[in-house]
N, C-alpha and C positions, 0 to 999 in steps of 0.2 A: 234453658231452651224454652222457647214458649209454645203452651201447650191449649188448647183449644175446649179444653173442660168446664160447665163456668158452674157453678153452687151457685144453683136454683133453690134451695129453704129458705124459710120466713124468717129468717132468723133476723132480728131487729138491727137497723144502720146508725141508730141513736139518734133519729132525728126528735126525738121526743126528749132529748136533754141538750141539742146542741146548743142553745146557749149558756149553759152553765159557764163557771169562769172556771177554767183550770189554773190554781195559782200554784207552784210547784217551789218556789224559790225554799222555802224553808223544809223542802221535803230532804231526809237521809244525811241531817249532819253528823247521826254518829262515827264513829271511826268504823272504818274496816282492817285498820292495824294488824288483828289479829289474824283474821282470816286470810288476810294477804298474805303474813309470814308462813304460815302453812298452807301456800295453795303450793301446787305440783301440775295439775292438769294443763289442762288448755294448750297454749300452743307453747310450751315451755316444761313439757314433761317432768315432773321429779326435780327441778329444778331446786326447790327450797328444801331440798330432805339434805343437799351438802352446806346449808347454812348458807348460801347466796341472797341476797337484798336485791329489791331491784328499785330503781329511782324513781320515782315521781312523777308521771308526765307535763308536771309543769313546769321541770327541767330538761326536759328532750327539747330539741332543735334541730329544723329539719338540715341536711348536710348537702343539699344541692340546690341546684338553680332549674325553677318550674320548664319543663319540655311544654314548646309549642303543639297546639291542635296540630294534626298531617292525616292527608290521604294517599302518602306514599306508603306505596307497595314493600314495606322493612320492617323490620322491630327499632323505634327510633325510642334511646334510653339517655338518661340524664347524663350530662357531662362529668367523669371523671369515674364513669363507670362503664365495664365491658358484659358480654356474653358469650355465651357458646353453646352451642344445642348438645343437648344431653343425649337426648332420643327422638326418634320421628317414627310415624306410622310405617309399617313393616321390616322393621331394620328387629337385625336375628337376635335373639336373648340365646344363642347358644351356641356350640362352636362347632364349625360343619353346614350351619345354615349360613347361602350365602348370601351377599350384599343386596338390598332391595333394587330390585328395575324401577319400578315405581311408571309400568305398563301396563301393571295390571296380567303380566303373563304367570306370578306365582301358584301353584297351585294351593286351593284352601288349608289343605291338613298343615301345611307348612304355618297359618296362623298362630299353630300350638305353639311353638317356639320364636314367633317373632311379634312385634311391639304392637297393640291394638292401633283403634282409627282414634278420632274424636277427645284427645287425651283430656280429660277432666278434673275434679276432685284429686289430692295426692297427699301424703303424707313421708316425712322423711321418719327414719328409727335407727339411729346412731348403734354400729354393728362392733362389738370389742373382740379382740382377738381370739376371744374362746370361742366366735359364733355364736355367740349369746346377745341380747338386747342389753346395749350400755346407754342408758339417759343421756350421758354429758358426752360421750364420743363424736367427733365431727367430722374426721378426717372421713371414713371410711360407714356407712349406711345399707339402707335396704330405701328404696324410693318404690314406694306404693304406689299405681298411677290408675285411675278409675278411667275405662272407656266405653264412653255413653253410648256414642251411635256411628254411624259409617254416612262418607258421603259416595253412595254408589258408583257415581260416574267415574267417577278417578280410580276405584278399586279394582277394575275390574276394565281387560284390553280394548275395550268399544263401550266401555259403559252398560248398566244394567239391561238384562235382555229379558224384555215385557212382551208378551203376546196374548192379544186378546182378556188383558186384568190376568194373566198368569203369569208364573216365570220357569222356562222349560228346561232352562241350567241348573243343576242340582250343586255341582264347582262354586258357581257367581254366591247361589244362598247358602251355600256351608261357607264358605269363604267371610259372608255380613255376618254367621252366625258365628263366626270366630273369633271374628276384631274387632266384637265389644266385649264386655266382661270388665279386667282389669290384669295391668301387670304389678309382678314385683320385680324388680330386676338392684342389685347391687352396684352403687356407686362410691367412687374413692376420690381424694383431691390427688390431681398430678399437677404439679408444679402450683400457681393463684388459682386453677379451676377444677372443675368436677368431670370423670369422664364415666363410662359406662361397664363393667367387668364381664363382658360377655361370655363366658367362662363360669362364673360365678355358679354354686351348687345352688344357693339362692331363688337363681333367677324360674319363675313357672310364671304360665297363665292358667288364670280362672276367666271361664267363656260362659255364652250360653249353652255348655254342652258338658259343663261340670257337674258332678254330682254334690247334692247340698244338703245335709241335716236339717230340719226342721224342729224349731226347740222351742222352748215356752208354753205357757198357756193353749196355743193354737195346734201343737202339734197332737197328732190322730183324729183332731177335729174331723166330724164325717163333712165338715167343707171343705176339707185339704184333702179328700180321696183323688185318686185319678187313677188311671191303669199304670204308670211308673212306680207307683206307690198306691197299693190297697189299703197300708194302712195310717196315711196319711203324714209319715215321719219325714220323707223324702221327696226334692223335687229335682227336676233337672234345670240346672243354669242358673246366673243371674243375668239381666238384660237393666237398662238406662241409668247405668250407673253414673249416676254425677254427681253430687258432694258428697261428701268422706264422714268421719271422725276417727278418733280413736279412744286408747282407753289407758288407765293406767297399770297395766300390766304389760303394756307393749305389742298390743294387736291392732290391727286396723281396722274401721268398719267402713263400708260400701254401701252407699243405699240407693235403693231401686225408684228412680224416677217414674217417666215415662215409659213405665212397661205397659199400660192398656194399648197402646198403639200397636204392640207387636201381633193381638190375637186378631184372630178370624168369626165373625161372629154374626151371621148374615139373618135377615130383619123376621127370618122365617122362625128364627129358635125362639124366640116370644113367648109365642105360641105352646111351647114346647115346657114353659119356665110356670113357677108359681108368681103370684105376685111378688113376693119377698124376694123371690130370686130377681125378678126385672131391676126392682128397685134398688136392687145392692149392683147389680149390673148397671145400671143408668148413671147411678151415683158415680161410679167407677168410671165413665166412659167406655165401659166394654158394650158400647152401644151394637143396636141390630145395623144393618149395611155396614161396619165398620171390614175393613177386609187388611185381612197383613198375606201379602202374596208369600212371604215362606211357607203359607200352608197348604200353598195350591202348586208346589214340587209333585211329578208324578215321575212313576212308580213312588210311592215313599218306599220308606227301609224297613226292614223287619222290628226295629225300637222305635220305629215312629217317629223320628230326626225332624222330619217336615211337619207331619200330620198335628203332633201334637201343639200348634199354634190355632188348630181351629178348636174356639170355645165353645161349642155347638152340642148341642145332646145328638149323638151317631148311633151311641151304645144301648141296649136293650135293660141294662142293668139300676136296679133303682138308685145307688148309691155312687152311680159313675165310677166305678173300678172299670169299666171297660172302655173308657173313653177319656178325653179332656175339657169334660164341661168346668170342670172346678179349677183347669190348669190356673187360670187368672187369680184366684183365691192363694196360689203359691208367691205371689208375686208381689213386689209394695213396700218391704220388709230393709230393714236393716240387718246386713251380712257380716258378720264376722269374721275376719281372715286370721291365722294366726303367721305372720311374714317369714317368722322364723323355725315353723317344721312345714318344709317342702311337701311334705307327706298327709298333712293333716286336711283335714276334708271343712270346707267352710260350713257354718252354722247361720242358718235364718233366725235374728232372734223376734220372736213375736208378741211379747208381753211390750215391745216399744210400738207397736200400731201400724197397721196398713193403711198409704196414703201415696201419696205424689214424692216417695220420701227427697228431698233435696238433700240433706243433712243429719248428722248428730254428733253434735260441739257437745266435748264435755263441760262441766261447771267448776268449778273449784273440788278441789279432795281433800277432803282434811278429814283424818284419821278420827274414828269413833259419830262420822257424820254420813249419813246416806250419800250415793252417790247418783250426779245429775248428769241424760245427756236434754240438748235443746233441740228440738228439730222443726223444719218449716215444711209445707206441704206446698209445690210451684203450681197450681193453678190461681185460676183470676177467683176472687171471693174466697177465696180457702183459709185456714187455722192456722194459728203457732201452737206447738204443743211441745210439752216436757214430759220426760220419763226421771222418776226417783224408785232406786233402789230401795227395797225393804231391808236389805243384809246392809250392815253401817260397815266403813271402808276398813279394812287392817291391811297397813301396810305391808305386812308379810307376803299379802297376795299380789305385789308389785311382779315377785320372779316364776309364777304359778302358769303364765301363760294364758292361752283359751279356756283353760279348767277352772280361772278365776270368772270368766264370762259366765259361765251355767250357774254360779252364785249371784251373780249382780245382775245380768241382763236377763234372768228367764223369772226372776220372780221383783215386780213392783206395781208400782200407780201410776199409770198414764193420765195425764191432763191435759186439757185446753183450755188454752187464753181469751179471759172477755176484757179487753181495753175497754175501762169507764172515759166516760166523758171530762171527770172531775181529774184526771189524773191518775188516778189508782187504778188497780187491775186485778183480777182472778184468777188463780187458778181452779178449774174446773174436771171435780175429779171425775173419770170415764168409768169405775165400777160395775160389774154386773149386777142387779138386785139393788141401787143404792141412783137416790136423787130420778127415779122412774126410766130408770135403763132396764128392763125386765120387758117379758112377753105384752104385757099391755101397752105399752107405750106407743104411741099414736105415731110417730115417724116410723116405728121400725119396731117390728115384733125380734126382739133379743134375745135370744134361748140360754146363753151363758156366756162365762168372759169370752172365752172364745170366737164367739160371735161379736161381740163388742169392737175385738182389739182387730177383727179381719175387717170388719164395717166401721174403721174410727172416723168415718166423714162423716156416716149419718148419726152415731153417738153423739158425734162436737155439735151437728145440727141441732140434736135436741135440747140438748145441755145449753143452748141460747149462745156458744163460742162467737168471738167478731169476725165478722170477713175481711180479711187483709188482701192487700194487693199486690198479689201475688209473691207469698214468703219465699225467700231462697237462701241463701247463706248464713249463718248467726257466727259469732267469735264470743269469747267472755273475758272480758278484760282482766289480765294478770294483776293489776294493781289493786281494784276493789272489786272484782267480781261482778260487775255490771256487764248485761249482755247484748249486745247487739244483730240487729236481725235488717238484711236488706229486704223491702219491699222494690221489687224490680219493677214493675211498671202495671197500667191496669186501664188498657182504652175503655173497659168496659163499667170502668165508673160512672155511674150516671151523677148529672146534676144532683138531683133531688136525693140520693143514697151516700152524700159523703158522712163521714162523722170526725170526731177527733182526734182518732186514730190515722182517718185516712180522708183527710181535707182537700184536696184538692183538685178541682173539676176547671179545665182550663181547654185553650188550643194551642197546640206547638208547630206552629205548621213547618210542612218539610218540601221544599221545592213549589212551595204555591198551594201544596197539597195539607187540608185541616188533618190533623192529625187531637182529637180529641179524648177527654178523662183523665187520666192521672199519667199523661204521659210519659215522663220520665224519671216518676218512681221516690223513693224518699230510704232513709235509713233510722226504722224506731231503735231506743234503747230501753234497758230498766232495770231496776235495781229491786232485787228480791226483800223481803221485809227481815230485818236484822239481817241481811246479808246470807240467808240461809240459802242453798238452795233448794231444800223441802220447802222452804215456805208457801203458803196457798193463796198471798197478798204479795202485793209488788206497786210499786211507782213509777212511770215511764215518760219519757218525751221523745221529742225523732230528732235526732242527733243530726240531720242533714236532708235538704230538701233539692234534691235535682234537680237543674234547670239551665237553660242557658244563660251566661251572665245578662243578656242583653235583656232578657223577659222583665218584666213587670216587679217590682221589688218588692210589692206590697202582699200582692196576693201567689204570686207565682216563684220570686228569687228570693225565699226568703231567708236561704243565711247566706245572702249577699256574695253569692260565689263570683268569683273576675275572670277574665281570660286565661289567666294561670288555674284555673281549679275546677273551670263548670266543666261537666260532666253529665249524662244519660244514664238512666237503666245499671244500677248498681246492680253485683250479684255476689262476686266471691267478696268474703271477709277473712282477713287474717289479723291475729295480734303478734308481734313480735315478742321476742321476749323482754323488751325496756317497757314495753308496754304502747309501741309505737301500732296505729293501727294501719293498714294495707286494703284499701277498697278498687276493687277487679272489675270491668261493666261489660256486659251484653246486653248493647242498644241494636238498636233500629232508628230508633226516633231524632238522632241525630248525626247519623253515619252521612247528612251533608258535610259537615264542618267537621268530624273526625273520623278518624276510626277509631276501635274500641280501645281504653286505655288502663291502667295500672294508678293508681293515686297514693300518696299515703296523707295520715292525716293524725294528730296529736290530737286525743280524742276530747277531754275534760270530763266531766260528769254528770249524772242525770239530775236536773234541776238548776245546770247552769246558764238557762238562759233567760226565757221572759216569756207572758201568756198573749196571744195575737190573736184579734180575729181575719179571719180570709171571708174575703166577697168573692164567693163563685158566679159566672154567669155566662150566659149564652143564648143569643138571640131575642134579648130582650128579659129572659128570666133570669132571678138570683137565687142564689141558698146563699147562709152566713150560717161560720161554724165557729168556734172557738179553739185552740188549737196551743201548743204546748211548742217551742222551738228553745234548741239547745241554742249554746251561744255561737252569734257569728264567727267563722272561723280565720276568717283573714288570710291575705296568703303565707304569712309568717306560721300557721297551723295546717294549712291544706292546701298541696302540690302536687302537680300532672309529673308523674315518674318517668312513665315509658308509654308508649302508644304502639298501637301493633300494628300489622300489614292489612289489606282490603282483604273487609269481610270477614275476619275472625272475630271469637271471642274470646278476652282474658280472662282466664276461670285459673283454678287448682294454683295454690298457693303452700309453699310448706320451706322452711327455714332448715339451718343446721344448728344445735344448740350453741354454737359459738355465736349465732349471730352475723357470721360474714359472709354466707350466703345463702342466697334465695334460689328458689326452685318457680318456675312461672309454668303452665301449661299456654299457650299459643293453638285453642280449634278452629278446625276446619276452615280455613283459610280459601277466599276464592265458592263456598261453600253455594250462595244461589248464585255461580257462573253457568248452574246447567238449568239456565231457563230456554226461553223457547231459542235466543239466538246461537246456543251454546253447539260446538261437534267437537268432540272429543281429537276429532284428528285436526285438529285446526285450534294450535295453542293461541292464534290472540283474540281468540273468545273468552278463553279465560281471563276472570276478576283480578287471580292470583297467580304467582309463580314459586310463593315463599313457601320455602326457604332455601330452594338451591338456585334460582333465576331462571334465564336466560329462556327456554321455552318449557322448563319442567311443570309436571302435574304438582299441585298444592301439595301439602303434607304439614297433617296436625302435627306440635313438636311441644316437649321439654327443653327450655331454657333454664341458666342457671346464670346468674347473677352475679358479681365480686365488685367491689369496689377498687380500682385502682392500686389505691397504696395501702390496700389489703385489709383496710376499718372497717368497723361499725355500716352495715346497709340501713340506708333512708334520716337516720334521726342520730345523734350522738346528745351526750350532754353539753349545757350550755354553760 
């Protein structure tokens, strides 16, 4: 989702080395033999602990025939393959709740037990007959589903009810406060496909209105005070949840987007703020005028349901226990779910860093070696960063649950990435007291970790981190452990600010309309140094450069994508477990000629392509950069799989360990039909109708995927 934040620090664009040559060709011929044979993570959990091999992606072969661009209103998928919805926005996780009207007459509390909006991020967890987490199990699952945000208008019988920048329905905002979070709900194969166990002991929600431990470094911190929690251990909720990870003990994790947008924080509390506080607020975008109407619910409620969205000093207290000036400082985090005890209370873990979280892809696990997740921050200019474990993995703690979380995720080293010009790349470690992270540091007086890991946008600022455009999804490739990260898109690249990392300054025009900066986005890769994921050096190239086939081949198309393969605004990433890779897009930029679509693509490796310069320019001005591109893909490597209905986006991706089926999230469908020509009682205003037809309201959904004659999804051996 795109978010309106932009990093404003000095932080260098490398126009002071862009001519360097990046030659990459001889970079990373060692083997990764080893590390492959013991990897278990990524999207292929535990896999290699039963002594399974997996082939080579230079013997995958994709197993269909490329789907046309469409701006029909369907999920249109590759021939010789089926779907079926798994789940859709409001439909009951329990038995006794009944079947969604999808009028909008529900009443809120009912959210507890039925499917959120906006489905996002997901992860499958193969469920064995004891109710225990089985790696290799297929039939039978826990389907994790993150849901980010709500599209009002449709949730609710006439649409959200505003009065004078308030909202006087307390139903309407408990009801948006419901149906994000995230579900779990249990899934079984009946017959080729996958259906829903509504019944299932399994199935709960986590809302904004769950209670959350606070763990790590950050937790008591006197910035995590609020009146919910005086002493800083506890918050309530999670909110923007949209990409995932998980972990090798069998938990999930949810990470927190777009949560600045939910507080209230109006231009007057400033005033109110030290300096350090603005500036960790600005940073944030918990800017002044910012207004989130759940806070302006009157009466509130005796625990403060509404109230606790305005971030405003109210309270008379120096330390904010009586109020929620610090609510925001709860928020940012990567959450912990444990899928499999219904009972257990989710964990904020904060030694991985408060940010725009998109993600956290684990890295490889190999026993006796720290463990890695990768995560991207979704704003324009923003960081890639990595968390490595200080406790080195032991397998034992594969069946320990969450109780292996409070050993890996609450104690390590957070870093940020600086992409060199030359190819090579940094990690940059984020320390309290270490590289002029401490009280004197001229961006940002730092009192302790704590302070670091809550403020890791203004750390990476000082730390000199590169601005990426806009990070959102990462995978790690099963075969050698190289990682991939989408840069989704970034109008607000300027000419004169590209660098090597992020070349590209063009126009895409859309309907006659300039559509200018790195319009539709790119996908880096990189291979850690000895394959490590500790390592604090790495080598990189972008794997894939979005664009319309038709664009300019020199400086704009430049791994020569065709009518079968171009594509906009990359975001979800998935690896299969052959090692086939799965790229998901939330465009704008070119929802002329498609809507948003599903790709897959046989990835190859970092340094297999050639060093290029790109001629930027615009209205007479240039910039020239030098730039690192993987090899052309051809359509025999990269193919259009499925394309979705008007106006969604294909996000949240997660497999069965067999490999024969996929899990797709399908949001918010129809999603800007409620602009100004839209009336809710008058269906053909609407963009959307998908997925029941005829005149129904949109509805986000879980699809699942099978292939026909029951093989191998997207790629088989050749």
């Amino acid at each position: 989702m795109l978010t309106d934040t932009e990093n404003d620090s000095t932080n260098p664009e490398f126009n002071h080395i862009l001519s360097e040559r990046l030659s990459r060709r001889s970079m990373l011929k060692g083997s990764f033999g080893a590390a492959a044979a013991l990897y278990f993570g990524g999207s292929s959990l535990l896999l290699s602990a039963t002594g399974e091999t997996r082939a080579a992606t230079s013997k995958l072969k994709l197993n269909f025939a490329a789907v046309n661009k469409t701006l029909n209103d369907k999920v249109t998928l590759a021939q010789g393959y089926s779907y079926r919805i798994i789940s859709s926005t409001g439909d009951p996780l329990a038995e006794g709740i009944p079947a969604y009207s999808n009028n909008g007459s529900e009443r809120a509390e009912s959210f507890n037990k039925r499917v959120g909006d906006h489905h996002d991020g997901m992860h499958f967890f193969g469920l064995g007959k004891n109710g225990l987490w089985s790696p290799l199990a297929s039939d039978r699952g826990l389907l994790c589903v993150n849901h980010e945000s709500v599209t009002a208008g449709f949730l609710h019988p006439t649409g959200a009810t505003i009065v004078d920048e308030k909202r006087p329905n307390d139903n309407e905002v408990l009801k948006e406060m419901l149906a994000i979070g995230m579900s779990i709900a249990e899934v079984k194969k009946v017959g080729p496909s996958y259906t829903l166990v509504q019944n299932s002991r399994f199935n709960r929600r986590v809302t904004s209105m769950t209670d959350i431990e606070i763990t790590g470094p950050a937790a008591r911190s006197p910035l995590m005070i609020t009146k919910y929690s005086v002493t800083g251990t506890r918050t309530r909720g999670t909110i923007g949840n949209c990409a995932n990870g998980h972990t090798p003990w069998g938990t999930y994790l949810t990470c927190e987007e777009n949560w600045a947008y939910f507080f209230r924080r109006p231009a007057s509390d400033d005033s109110k703020r030290s300096a350090r506080e603005n500036a960790s607020l600005k940073r944030y975008g918990v800017k002044g005028n910012s207004l989130s109407l759940w806070a302006t619910v009157q009466p509130d409620t005796a625990d403060n349901r509404f109230g606790r969205w305005d971030a405003s000093i109210n309270g008379t207290s120096g330390d904010g226990s009586d109020d929620y000036r610090n609510a925001p400082n709860t928020f940012g985090w990567v959450v912990e779910i444990d899928p499999f005890n219904p009972d257990s209370a989710p964990k904020k873990r904060t030694a991985l860093g408060r940010f725009a979280h998109e993600g956290a892809w684990p890295g490889l696990v190999i026993a006796g070696q720290p463990l890695v997740w990768y995560m991207g921050c979704d704003s324009r200019h923003e960081y890639i960063y990595k968390y490595v474990s200080n406790a080195v993995w032991d397998p034992a703690d594969a069946k320990r649950g969450a109780a292996a979380g409070d050993k890996y995720l609450n104690d390590g080293t957070l870093y940020v990435a600086r992409f060199n010009a030359d190819g090579s790349g940094d990690w940059l470690e984020l320390t309290h007291g270490r590289n002029g992270l401490d009280r004197d540091n001229s961006y940002y007086s730092f009192s302790d970790q704590a302070d670091v890991l809550i403020n890791a946008r203004l750390a990476a600022d000082a730390r000199g981190a590169t601005k990426m455009d806009r990070p959102e999804w990462g995978a790690v490739n099963p075969n050698n452990g190289e990682v991939y990260m989408t840069l989704t898109y970034n109008p607000s690249r300027a000419l004169d600010k590209v660098d090597a990392a992020n070349p590209r300054f063009y126009n895409d025009p859309k309907k006659g309309v300039a559509q200018k900066g790195n319009a539709n986005g790119h996908i880096i890769r990189w291979a850690e140094h000895d394959a490590k994921g500790s390592a604090t050096k790495f080598q990189w190239d972008v794997f894939l450069f979005a664009a319309r086939s038709n664009a300019d081949p020199v400086n704009i198309n430049l791994s020569g994508l065709t009518a079968d393969n171009d594509f906009s605004s990359p975001d979800g990433l998935w690896f299969a477990r052959s090692g086939l890779l799965w790229v998901e897009t939330d465009d704008h930029a070119f929802t002329d000629a498609s809507n948003c679509m599903l790709l897959a693509a046989i990835p190859g490796k970092v340094g297999d392509g050639s060093t290029k310069t790109i001629v930027n320019s615009d209205n007479g001005q240039q910039s020239t950069v030098n730039t690192h591109v993987g090899a052309t893909p051809g359509d025999d490597r990269l193919r259009r799989f499925l394309v979705g209905p008007v106006d969604c986006e294909i996000t949240g991706i997660t497999e069965t360990p067999d490999g024969r089926a996929l899990f797709v999230n399908i949001q918010h469908p129809g999603e800007t039909t409620t602009g100004k020509n839209f009336n809710i009682a008058d269906p053909s205003t609407y963009l959307s109708h998908w997925p029941q037809g005829g005149t129904a309201r949109p509805r986000s959904s879980t699809i699942v995927i099978t292939r026909d004659d029951g093989g191998p999804i997207g790629a088989e051996l050749a």
